[in-house]
C-alpha positions, 0 to 999 in steps of 0.5 A, spaced: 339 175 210 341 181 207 344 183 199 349 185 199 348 190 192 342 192 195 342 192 203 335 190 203 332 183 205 332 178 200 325 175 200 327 167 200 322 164 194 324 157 195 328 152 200 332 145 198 334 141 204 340 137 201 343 136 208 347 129 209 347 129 201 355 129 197 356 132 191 355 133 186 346 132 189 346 138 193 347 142 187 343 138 182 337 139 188 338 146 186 338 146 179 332 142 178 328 147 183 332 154 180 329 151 173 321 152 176 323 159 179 322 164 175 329 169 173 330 175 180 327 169 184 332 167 191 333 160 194 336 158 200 340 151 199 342 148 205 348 142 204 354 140 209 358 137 204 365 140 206 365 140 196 359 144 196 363 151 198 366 150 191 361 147 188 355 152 189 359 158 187 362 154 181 355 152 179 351 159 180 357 163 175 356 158 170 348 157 170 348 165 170 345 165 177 348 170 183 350 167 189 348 173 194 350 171 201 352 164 204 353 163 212 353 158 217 347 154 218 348 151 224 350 143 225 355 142 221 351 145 215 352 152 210 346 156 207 346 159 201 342 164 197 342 163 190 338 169 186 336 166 179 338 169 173 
């Protein structure tokens, strides 16, 4: 995955497999483990809730966080990366 600020590679620190979970749990599942990494820091956050795609972008502008790519995970899933703020 690339950043799209920097076009480097994001180094992913962590990863949440919330596949099969609605909303708003793949959101709280990132939360509890954003709050662990430290700020700079990338986690990748699986879901196939069809919310999340509004949810993950809406959470990560009020938090202070930065979404910095999403894309197709395969199976019906997306994968987002979040870098913590």
């Amino acid at each position: 995955m690339t950043d799209p600020v920097s076009a480097e590679p994001s180094p992913i620190t962590a990863e949440v497999d919330a596949t099969g979970l609605l909303c708003p749990l793949p959101v709280l599942r990132a939360r509890k483990r954003l709050i662990a990494m430290a700020p700079g820091q990338v986690l990748r956050l699986i879901a196939t809730d069809p919310a999340a795609i509004v949810d993950v972008p809406h959470f990560c502008a009020e938090a202070g966080h930065t979404l910095i790519a999403t894309e197709d995970a395969g199976g019906g899933a997306q994968a987002y990366l979040i870098r913590r703020g």
